[in-house]
N, C-alpha and C positions, 0 to 999 in steps of 0.2 A: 504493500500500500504506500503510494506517494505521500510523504509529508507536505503538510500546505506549506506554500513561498514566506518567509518570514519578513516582515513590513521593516524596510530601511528606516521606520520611524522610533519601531522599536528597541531594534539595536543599537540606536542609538542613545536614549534614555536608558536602556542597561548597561553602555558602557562607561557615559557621565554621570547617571545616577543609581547605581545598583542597589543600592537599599533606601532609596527614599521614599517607599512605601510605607515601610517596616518603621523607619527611623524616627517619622514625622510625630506618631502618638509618644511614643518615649520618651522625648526629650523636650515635649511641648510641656509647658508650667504654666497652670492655672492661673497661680496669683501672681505669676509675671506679667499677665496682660489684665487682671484687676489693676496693680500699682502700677502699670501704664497710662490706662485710664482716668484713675486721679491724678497723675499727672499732666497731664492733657489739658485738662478744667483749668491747671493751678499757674499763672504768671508767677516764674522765679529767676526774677532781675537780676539775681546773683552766683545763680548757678548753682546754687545746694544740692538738687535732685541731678545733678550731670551724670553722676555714673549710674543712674538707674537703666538699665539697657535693655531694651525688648527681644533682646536675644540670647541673654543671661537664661544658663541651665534654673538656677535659680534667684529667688532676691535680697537672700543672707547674707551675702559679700556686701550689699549697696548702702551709702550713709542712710542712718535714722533707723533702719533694720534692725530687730531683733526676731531671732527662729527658735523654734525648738529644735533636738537633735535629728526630730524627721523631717527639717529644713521645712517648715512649716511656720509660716509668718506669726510672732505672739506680743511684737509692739511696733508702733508705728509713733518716733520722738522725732518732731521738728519744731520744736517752738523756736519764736525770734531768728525766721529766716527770712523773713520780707515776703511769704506767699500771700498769694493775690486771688481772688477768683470763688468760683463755688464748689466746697466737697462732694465729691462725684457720689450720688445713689450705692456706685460699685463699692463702698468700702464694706457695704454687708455681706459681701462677698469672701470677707478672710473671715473665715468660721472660725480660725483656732485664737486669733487676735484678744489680747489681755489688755494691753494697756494703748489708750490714742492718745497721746499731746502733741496738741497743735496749736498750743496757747501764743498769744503778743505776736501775731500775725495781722493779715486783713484779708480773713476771710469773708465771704459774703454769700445771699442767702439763705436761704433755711438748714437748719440742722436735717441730714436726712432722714427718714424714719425707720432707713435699713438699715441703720445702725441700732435696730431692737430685732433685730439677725443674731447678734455677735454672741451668741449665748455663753461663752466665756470670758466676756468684758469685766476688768473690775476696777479699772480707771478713767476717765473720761475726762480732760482739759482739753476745754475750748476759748479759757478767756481770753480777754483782752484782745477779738476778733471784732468785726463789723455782721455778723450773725443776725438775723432777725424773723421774723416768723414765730409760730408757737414752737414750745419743746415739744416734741412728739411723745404722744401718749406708748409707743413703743418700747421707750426706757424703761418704766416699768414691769416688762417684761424679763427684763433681767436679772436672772436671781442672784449672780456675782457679783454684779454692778456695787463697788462698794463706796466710791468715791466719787464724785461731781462738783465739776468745777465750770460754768456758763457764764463767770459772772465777766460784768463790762463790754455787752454785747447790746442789740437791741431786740432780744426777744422779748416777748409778749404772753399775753395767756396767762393761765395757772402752771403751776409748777404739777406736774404728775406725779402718783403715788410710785414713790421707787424702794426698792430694801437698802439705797444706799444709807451711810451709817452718819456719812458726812455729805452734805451739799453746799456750793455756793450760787448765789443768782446777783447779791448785790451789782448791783451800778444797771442793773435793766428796772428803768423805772415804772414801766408799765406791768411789769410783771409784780414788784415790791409797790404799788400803787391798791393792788388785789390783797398783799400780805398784812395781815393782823402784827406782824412783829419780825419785820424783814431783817432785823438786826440777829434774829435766832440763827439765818441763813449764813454768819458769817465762818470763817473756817481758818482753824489755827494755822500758823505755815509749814509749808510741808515742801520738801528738796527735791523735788519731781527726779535729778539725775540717778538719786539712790533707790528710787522704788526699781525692786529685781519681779523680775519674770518666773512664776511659777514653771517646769518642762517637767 
């Protein structure tokens, strides 16, 4: 029995690409193209996020990164880097994510509500951003959630029921506007570089 003619097209893709079939799922990483993502949304004037790379096997090498040992993303620290712009929806997207500070920025719009995804959250600094909109009722959802920090934003609304232990809100007057005694919201200080990462 004659074998069928084989296609000049094909041999040619098996012999510049022989495993790029095979290759393409393995080496593809999730939350490389989430913190691409946010990055996209965020103007940084100064180049903070430079080496975050879309083509990185993964994003545990890259500044503000912290992983767990299964190189699974579990904090996300860039405060005081001049970012600009709106936190992308995608950041509920890192399930294993513990800790976010993105405080003394100029962030803008709404806190996303996909950030009551993160079911292993237990820090949350967002001050001193340009933030506005209500907090989303999704924090609440969070039974880790131990810490909260919104404060010097311009959000609005009630404050949601959360199990965190500590919150802050001060300097959002329309929010402390609604409060019986906004001064209870305030929060002792705390070293944000020494909070470690449960793995």
């Amino acid at each position: 029995m004659k074998a069928p003619p084989s296609s000049p097209f094909l041999l040619l893709l098996l012999l510049f690409f022989p495993s790029s079939g095979l290759a393409a799922p393995k080496d593809f990483n999730y939350e490389v193209q989430v913190l691409m993502t946010i990055k996209s949304l965020l103007k940084d004037p100064h180049g903070a996020l430079k080496n975050w790379d879309p083509y990185s096997v993964d994003p545990c090498s890259w500044s503000f990164i912290s992983c767990s040992p299964e190189n699974l993303v579990t904090a996300l620290e860039a405060p005081s880097k001049y970012l600009s712009g709106p936190l992308s929806p995608s950041i509920g997207n890192l399930t294993k994510l513990e800790i976010l500070l993105l405080q003394n920025n100029n962030i803008i719009g709404p806190i996303p509500t996909e950030i009551g995804k993160l079911a292993k959250l237990r820090t949350l600094v967002l001050s001193s951003n340009k933030l506005d909109g209500t907090i989303p009722n999704s924090l609440g959802h969070l039974e880790r959630l131990h810490y909260i920090d919104l404060s010097y934003n311009n959000l609005s609304g009630p404050m949601p029921k959360t199990s965190a232990r500590t919150f802050n809100i001060v300097g959002n007057p329309l929010i402390c506007a609604a409060e019986q005694d906004c001064d209870r919201t305030k929060l002792k200080p705390m070293f944000y570089p020494y909070i470690t990462v449960e793995q």
